[in-house]
PDBQT receptor file of N, H, CA, C and O in Angstrom, charges set to zero:
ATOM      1  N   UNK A   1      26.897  -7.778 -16.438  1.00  0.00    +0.000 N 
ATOM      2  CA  UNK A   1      27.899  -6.803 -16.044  1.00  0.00    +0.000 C 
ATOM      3  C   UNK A   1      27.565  -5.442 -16.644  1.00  0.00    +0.000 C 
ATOM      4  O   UNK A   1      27.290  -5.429 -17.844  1.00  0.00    +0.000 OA
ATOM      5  N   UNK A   2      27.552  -4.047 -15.819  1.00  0.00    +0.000 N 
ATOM      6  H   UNK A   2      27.775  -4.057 -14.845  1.00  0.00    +0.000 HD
ATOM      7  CA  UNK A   2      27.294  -2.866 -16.296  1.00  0.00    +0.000 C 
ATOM      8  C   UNK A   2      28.582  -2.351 -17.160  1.00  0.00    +0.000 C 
ATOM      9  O   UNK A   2      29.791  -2.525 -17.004  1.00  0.00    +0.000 OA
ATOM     10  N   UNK A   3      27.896  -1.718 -18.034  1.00  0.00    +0.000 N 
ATOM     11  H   UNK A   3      26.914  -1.577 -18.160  1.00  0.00    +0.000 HD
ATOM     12  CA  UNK A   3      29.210  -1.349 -19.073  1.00  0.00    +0.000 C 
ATOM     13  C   UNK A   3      29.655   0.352 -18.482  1.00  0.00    +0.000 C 
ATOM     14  O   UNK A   3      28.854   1.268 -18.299  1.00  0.00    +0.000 OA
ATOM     15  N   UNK A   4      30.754   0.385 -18.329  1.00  0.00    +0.000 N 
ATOM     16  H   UNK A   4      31.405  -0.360 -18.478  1.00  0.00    +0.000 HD
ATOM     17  CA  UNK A   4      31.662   1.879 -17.710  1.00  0.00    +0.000 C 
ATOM     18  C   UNK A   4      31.517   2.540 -19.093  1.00  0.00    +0.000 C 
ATOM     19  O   UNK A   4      31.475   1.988 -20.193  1.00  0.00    +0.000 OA
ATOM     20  N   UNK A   5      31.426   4.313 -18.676  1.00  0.00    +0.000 N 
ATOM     21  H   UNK A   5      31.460   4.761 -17.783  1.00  0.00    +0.000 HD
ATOM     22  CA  UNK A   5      32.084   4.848 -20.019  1.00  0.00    +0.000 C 
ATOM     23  C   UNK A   5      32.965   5.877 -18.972  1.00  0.00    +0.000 C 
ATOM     24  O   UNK A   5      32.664   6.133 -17.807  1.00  0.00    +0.000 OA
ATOM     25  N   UNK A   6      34.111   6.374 -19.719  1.00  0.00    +0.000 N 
ATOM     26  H   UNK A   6      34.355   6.166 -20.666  1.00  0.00    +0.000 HD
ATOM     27  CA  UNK A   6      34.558   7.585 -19.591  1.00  0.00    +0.000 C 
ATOM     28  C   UNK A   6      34.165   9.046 -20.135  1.00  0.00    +0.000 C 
ATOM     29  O   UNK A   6      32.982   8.984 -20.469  1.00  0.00    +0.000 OA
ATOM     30  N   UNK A   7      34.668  10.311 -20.356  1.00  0.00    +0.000 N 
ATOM     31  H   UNK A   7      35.629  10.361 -20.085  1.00  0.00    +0.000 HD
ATOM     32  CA  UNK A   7      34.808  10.813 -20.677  1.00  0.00    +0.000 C 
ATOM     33  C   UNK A   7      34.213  11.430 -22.446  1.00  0.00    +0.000 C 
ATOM     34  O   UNK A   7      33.308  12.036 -23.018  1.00  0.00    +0.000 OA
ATOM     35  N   UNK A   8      35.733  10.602 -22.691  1.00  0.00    +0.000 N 
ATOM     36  H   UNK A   8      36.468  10.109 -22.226  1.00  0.00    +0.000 HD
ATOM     37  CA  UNK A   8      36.088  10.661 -24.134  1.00  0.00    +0.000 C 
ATOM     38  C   UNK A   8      34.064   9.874 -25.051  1.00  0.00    +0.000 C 
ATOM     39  O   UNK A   8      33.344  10.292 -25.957  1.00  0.00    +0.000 OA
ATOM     40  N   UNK A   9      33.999   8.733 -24.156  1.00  0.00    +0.000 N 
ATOM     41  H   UNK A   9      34.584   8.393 -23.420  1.00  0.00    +0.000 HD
ATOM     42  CA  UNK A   9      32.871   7.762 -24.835  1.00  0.00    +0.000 C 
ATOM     43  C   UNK A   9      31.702   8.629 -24.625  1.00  0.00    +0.000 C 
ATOM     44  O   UNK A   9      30.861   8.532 -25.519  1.00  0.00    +0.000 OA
ATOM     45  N   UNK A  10      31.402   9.542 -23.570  1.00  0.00    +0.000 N 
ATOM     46  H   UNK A  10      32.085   9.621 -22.844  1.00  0.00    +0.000 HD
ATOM     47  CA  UNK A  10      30.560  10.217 -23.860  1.00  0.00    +0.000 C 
ATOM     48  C   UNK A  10      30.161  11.599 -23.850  1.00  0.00    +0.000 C 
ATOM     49  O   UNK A  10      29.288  12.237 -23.263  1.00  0.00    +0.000 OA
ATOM     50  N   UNK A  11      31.307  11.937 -24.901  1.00  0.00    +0.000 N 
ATOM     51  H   UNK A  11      32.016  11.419 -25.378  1.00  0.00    +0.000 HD
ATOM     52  CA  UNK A  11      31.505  13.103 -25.488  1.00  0.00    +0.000 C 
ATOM     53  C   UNK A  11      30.207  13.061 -26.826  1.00  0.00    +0.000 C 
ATOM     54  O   UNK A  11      29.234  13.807 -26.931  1.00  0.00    +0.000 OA
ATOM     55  N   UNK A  12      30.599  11.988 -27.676  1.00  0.00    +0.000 N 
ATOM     56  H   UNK A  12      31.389  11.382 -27.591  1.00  0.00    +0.000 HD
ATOM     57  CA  UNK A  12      29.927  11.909 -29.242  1.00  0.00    +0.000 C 
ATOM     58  C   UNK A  12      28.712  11.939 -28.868  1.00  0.00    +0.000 C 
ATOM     59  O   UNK A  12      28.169  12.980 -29.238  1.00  0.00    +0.000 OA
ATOM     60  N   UNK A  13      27.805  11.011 -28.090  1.00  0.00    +0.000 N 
ATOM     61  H   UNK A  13      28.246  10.165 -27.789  1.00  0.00    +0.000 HD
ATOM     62  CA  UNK A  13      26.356  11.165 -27.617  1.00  0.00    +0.000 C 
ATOM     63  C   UNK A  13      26.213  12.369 -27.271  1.00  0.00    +0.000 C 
ATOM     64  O   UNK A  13      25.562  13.020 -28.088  1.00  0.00    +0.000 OA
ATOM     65  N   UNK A  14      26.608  12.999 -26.266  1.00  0.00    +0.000 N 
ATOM     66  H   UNK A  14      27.137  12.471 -25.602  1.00  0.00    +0.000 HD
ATOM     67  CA  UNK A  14      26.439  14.446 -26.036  1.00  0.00    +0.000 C 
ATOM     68  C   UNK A  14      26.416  15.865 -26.845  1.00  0.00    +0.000 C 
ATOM     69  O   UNK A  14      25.909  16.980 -26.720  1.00  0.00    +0.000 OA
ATOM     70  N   UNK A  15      27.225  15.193 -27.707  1.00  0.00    +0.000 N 
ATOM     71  H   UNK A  15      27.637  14.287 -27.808  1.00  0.00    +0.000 HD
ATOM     72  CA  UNK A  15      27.259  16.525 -28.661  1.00  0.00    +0.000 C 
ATOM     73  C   UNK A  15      28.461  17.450 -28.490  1.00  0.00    +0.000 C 
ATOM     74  O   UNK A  15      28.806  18.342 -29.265  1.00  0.00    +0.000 OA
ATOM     75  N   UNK A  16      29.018  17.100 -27.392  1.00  0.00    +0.000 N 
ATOM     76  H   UNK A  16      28.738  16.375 -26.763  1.00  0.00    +0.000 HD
ATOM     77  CA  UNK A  16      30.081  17.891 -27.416  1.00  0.00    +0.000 C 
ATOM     78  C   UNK A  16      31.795  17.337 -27.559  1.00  0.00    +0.000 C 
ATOM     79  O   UNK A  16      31.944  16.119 -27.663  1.00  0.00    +0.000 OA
ATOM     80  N   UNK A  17      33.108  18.260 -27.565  1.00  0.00    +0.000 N 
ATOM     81  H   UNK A  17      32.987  19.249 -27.481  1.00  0.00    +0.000 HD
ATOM     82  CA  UNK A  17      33.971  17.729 -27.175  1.00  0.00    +0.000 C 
ATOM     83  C   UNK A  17      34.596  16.941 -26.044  1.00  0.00    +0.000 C 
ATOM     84  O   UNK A  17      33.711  17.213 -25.233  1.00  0.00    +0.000 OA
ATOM     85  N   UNK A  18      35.327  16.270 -25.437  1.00  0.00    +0.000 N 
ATOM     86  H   UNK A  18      36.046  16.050 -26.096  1.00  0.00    +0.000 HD
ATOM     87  CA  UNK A  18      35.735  15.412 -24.592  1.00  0.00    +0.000 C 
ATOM     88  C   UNK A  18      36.238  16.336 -23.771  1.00  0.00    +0.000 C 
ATOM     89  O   UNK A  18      36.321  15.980 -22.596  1.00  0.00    +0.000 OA
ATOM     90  N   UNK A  19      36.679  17.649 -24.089  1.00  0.00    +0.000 N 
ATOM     91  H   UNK A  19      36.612  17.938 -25.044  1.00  0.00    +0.000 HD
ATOM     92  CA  UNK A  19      37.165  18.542 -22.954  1.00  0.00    +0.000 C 
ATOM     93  C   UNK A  19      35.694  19.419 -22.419  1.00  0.00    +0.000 C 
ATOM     94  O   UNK A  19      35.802  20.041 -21.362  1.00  0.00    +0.000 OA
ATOM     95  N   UNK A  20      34.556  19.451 -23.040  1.00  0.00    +0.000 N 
ATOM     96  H   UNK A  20      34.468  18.945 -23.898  1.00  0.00    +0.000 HD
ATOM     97  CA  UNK A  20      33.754  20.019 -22.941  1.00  0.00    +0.000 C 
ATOM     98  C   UNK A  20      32.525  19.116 -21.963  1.00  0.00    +0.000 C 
ATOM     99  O   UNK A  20      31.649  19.751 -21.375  1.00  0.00    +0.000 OA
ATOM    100  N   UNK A  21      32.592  17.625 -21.885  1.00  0.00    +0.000 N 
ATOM    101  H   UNK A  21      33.303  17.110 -22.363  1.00  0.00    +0.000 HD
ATOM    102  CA  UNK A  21      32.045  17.074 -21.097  1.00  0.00    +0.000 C 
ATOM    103  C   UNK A  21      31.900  17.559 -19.599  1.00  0.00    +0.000 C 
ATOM    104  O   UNK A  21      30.813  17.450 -19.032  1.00  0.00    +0.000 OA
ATOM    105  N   UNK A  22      33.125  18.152 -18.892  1.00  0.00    +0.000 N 
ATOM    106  H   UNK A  22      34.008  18.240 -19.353  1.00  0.00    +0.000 HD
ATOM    107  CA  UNK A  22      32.761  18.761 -17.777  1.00  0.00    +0.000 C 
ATOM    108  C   UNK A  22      31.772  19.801 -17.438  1.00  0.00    +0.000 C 
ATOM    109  O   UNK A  22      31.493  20.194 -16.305  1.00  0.00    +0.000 OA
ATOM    110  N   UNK A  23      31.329  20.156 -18.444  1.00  0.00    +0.000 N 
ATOM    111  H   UNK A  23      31.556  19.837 -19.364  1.00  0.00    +0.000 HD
ATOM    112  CA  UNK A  23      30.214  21.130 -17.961  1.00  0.00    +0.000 C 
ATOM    113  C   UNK A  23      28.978  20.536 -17.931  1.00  0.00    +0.000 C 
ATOM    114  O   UNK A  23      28.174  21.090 -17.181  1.00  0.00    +0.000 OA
ATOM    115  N   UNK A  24      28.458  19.239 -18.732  1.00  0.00    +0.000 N 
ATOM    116  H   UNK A  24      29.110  18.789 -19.341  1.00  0.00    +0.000 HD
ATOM    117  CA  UNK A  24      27.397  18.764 -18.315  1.00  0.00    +0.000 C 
ATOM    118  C   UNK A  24      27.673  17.837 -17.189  1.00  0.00    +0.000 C 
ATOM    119  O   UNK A  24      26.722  17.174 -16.777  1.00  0.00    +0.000 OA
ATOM    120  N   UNK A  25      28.787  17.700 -16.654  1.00  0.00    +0.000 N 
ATOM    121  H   UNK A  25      29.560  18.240 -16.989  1.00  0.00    +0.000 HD
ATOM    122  CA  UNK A  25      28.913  16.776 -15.830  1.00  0.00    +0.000 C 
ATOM    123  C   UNK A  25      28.935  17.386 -14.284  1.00  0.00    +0.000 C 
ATOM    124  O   UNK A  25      29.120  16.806 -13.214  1.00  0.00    +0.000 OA
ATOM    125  N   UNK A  26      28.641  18.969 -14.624  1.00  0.00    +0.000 N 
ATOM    126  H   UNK A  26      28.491  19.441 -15.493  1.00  0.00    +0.000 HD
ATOM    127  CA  UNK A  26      28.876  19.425 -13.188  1.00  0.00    +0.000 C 
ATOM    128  C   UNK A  26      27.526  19.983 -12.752  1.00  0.00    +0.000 C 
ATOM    129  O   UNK A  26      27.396  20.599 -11.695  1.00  0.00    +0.000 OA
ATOM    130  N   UNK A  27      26.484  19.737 -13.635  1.00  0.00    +0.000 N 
ATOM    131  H   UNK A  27      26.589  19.237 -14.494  1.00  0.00    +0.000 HD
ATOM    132  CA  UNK A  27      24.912  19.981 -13.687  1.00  0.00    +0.000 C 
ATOM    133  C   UNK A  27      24.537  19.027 -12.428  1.00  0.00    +0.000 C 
ATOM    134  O   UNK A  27      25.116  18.017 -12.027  1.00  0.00    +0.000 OA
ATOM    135  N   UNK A  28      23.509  19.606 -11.993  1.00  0.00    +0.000 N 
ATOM    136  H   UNK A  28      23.039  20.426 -12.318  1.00  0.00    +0.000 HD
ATOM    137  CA  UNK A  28      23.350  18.885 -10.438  1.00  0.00    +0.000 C 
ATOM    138  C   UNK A  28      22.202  17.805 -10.781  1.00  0.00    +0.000 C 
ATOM    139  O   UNK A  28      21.575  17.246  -9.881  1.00  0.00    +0.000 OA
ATOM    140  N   UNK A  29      22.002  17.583 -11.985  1.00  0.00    +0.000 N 
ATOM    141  H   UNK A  29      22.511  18.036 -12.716  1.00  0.00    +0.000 HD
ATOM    142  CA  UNK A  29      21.133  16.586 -12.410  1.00  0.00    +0.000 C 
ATOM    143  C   UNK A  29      21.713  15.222 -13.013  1.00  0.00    +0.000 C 
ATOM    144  O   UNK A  29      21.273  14.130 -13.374  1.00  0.00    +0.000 OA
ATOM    145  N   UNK A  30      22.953  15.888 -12.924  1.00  0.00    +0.000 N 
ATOM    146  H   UNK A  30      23.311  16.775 -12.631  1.00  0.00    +0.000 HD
ATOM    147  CA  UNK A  30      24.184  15.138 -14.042  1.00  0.00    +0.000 C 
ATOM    148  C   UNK A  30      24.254  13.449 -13.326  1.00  0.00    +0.000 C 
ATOM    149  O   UNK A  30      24.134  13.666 -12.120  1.00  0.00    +0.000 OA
ATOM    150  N   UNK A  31      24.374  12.088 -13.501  1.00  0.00    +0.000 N 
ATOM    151  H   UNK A  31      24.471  11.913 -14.480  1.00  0.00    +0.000 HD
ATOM    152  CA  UNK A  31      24.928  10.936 -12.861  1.00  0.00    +0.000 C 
ATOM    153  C   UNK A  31      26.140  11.242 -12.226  1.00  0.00    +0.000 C 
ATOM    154  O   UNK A  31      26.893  12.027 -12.803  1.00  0.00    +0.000 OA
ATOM    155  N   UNK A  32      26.604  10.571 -10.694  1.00  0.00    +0.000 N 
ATOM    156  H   UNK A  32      25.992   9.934 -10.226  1.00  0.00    +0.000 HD
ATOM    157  CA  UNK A  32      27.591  10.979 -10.169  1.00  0.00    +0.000 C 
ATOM    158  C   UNK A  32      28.597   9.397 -10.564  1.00  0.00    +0.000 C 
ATOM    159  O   UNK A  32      28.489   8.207 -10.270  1.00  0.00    +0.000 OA
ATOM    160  N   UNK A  33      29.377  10.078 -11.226  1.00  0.00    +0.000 N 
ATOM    161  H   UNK A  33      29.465  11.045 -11.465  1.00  0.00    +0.000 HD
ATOM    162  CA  UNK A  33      30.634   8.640 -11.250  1.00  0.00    +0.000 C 
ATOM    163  C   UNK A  33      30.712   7.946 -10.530  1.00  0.00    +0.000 C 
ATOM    164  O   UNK A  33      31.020   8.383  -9.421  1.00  0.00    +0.000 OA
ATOM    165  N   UNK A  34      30.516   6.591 -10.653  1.00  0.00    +0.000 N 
ATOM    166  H   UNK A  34      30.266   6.236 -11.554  1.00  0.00    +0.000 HD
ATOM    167  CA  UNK A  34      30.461   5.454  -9.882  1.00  0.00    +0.000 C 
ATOM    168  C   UNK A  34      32.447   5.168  -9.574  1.00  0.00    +0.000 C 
ATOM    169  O   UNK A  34      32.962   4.113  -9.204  1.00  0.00    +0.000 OA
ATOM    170  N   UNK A  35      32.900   6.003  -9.770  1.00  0.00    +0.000 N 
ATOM    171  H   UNK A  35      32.482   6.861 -10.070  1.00  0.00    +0.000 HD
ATOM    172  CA  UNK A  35      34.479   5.789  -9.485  1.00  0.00    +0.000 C 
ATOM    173  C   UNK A  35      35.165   7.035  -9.884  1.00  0.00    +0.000 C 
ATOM    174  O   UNK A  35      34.581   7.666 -10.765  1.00  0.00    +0.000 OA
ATOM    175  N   UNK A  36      36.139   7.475  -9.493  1.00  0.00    +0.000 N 
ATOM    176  H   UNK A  36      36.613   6.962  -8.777  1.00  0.00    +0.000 HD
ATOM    177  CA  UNK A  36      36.962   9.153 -10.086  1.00  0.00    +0.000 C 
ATOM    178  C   UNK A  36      38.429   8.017  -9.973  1.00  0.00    +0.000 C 
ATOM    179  O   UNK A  36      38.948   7.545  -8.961  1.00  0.00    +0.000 OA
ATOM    180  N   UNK A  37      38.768   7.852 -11.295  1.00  0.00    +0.000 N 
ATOM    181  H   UNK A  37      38.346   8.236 -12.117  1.00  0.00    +0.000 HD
ATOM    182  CA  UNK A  37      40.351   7.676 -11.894  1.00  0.00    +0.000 C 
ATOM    183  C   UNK A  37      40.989   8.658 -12.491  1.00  0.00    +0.000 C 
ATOM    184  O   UNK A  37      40.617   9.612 -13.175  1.00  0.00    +0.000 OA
ATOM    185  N   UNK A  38      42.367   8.137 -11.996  1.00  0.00    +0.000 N 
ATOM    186  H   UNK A  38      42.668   7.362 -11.440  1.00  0.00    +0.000 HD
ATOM    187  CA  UNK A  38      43.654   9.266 -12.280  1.00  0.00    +0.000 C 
ATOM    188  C   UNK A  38      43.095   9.634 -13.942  1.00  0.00    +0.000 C 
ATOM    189  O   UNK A  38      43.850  10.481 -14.419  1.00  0.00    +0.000 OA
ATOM    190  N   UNK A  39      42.458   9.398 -14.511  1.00  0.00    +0.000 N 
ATOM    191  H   UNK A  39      41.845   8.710 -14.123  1.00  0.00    +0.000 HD
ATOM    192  CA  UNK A  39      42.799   9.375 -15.914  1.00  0.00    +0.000 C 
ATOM    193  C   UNK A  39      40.980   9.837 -15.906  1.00  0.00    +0.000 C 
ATOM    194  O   UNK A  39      40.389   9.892 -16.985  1.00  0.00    +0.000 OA
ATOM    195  N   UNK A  40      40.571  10.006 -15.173  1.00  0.00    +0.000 N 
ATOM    196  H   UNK A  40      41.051   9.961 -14.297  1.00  0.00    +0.000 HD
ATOM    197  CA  UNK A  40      39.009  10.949 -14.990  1.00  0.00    +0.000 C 
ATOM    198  C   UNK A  40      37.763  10.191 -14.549  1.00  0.00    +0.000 C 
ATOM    199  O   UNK A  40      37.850   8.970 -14.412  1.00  0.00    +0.000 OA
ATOM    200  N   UNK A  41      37.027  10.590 -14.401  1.00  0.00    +0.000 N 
ATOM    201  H   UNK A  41      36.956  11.582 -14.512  1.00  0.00    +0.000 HD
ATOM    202  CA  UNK A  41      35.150  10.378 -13.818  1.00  0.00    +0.000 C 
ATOM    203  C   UNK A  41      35.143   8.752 -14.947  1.00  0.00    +0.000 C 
ATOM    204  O   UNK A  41      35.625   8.583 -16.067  1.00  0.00    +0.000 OA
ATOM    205  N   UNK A  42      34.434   7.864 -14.102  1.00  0.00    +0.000 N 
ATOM    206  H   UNK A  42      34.042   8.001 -13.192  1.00  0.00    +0.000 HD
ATOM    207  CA  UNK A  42      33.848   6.834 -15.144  1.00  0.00    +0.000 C 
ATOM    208  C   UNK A  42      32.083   6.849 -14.592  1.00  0.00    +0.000 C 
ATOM    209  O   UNK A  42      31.729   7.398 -13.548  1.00  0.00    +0.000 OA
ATOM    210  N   UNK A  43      31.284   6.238 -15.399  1.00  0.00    +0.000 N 
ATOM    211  H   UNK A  43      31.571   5.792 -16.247  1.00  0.00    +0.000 HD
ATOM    212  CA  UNK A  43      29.980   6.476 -15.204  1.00  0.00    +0.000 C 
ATOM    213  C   UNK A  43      29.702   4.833 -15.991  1.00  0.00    +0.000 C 
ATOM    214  O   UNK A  43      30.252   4.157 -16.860  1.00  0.00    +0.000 OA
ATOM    215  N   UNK A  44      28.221   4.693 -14.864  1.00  0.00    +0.000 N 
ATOM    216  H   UNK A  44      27.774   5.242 -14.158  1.00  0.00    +0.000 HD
ATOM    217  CA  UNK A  44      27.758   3.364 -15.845  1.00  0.00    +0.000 C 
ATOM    218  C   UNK A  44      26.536   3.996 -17.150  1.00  0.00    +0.000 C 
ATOM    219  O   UNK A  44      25.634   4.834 -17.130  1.00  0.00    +0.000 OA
ATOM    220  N   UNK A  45      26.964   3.306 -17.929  1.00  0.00    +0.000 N 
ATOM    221  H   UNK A  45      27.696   2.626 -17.945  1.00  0.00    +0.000 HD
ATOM    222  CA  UNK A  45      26.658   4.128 -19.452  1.00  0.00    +0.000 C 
ATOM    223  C   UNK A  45      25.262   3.697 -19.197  1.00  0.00    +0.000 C 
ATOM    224  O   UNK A  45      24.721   3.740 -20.302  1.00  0.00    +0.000 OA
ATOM    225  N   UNK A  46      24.614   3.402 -18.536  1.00  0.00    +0.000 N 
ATOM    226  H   UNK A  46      25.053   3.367 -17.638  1.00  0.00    +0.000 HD
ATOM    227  CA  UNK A  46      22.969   2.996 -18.793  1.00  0.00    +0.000 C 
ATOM    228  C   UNK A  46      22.626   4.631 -17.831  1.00  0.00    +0.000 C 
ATOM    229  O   UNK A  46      21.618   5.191 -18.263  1.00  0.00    +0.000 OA
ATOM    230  N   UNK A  47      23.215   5.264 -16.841  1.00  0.00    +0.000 N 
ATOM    231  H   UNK A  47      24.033   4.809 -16.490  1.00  0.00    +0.000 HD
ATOM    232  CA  UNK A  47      23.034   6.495 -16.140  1.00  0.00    +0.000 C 
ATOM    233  C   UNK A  47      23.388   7.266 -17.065  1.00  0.00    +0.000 C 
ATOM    234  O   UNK A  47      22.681   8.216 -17.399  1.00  0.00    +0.000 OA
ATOM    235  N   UNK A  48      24.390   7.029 -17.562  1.00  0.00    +0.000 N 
ATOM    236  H   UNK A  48      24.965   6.257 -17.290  1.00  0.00    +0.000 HD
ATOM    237  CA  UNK A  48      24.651   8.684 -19.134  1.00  0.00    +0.000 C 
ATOM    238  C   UNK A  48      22.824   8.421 -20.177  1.00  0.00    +0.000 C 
ATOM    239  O   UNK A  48      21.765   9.042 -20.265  1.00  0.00    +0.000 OA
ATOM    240  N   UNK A  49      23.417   7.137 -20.753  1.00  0.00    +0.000 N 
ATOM    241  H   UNK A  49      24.278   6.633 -20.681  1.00  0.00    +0.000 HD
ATOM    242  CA  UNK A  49      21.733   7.311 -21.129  1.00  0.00    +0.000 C 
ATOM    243  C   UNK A  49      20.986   7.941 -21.316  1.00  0.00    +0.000 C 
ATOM    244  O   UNK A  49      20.652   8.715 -22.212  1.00  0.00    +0.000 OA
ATOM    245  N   UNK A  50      20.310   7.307 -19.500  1.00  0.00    +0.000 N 
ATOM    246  H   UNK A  50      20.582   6.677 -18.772  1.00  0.00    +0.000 HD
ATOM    247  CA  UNK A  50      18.771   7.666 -18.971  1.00  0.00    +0.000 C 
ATOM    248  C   UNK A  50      19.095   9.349 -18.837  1.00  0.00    +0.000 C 
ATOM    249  O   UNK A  50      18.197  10.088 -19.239  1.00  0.00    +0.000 OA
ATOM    250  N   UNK A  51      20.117   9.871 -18.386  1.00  0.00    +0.000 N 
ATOM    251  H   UNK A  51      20.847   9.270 -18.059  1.00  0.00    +0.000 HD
ATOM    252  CA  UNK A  51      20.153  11.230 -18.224  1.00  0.00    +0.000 C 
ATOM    253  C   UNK A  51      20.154  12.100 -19.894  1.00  0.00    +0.000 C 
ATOM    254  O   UNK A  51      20.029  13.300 -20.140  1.00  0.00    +0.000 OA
ATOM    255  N   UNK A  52      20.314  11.129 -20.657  1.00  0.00    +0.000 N 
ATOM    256  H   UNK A  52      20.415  10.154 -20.458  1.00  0.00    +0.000 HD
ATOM    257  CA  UNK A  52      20.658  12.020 -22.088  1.00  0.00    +0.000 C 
ATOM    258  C   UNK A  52      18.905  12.164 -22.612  1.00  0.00    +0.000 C 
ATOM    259  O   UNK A  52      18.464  13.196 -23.117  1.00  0.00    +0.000 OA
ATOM    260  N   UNK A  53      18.117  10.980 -22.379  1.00  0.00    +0.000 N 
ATOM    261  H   UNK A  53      18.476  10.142 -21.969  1.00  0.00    +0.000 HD
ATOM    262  CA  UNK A  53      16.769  10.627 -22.548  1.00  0.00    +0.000 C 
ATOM    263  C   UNK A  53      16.215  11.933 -21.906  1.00  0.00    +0.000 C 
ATOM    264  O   UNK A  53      15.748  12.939 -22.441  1.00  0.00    +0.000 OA
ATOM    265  N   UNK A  54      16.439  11.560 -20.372  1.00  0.00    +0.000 N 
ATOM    266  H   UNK A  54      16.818  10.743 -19.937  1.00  0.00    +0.000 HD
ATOM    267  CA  UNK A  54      15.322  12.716 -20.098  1.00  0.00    +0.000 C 
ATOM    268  C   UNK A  54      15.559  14.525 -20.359  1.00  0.00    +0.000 C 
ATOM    269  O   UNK A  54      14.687  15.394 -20.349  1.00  0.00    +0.000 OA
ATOM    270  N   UNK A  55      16.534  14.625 -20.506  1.00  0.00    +0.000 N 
ATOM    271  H   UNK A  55      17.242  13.919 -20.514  1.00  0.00    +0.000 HD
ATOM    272  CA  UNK A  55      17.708  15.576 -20.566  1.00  0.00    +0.000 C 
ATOM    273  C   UNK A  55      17.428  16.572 -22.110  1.00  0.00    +0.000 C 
ATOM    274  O   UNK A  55      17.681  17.755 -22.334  1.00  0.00    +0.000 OA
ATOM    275  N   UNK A  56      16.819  15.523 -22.966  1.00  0.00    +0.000 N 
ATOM    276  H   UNK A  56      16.613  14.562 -22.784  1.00  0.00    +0.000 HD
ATOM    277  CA  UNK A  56      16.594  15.866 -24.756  1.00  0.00    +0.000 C 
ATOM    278  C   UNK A  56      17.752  15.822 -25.296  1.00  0.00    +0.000 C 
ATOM    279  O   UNK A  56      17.915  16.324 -26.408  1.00  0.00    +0.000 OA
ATOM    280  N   UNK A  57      18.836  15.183 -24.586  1.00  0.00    +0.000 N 
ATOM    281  H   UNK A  57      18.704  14.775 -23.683  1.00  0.00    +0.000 HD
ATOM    282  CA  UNK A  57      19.817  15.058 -25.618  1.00  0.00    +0.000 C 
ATOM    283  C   UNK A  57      20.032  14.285 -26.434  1.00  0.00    +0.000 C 
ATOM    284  O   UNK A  57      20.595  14.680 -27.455  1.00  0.00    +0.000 OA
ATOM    285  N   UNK A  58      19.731  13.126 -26.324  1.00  0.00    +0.000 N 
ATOM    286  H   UNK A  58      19.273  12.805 -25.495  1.00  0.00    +0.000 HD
ATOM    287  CA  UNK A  58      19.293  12.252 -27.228  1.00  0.00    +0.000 C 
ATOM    288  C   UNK A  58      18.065  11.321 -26.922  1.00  0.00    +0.000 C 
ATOM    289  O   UNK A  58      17.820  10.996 -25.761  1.00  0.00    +0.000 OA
ATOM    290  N   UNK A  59      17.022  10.745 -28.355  1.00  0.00    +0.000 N 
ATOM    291  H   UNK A  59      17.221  11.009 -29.299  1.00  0.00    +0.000 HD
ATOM    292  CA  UNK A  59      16.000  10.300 -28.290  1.00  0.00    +0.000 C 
ATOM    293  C   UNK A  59      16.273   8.900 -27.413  1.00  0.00    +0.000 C 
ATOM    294  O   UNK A  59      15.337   8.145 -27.148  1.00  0.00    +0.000 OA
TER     295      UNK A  59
């Protein structure tokens, strides 16, 4: 089973705040949410990842 993150979960990997996630998330390189809930964007955390990898955001 693929593990979901929201928001908030990948704020800390990123480096930024949880309100601040929308700006890497509106990068046209960015993973597109595999679902949009009332409560925000979810993503499968192996696509935050691979995008943080190639991205240099994290090793």
């Amino acid at each position: 089973m693929n593990r979901l993150t929201g928001t908030s979960e990948i704020a800390k990997p990123l480096g930024v705040s949880r309100q601040r996630t929308s700006q890497p998330a509106q990068r046209e390189d960015f993973p597109e949410p595999v679902a949009r809930l009332a409560a925000g964007p979810i993503w499968e955390t192996t696509d935050i990842e691979r995008w943080s990898r190639e991205t240099g955001r994290i090793d």
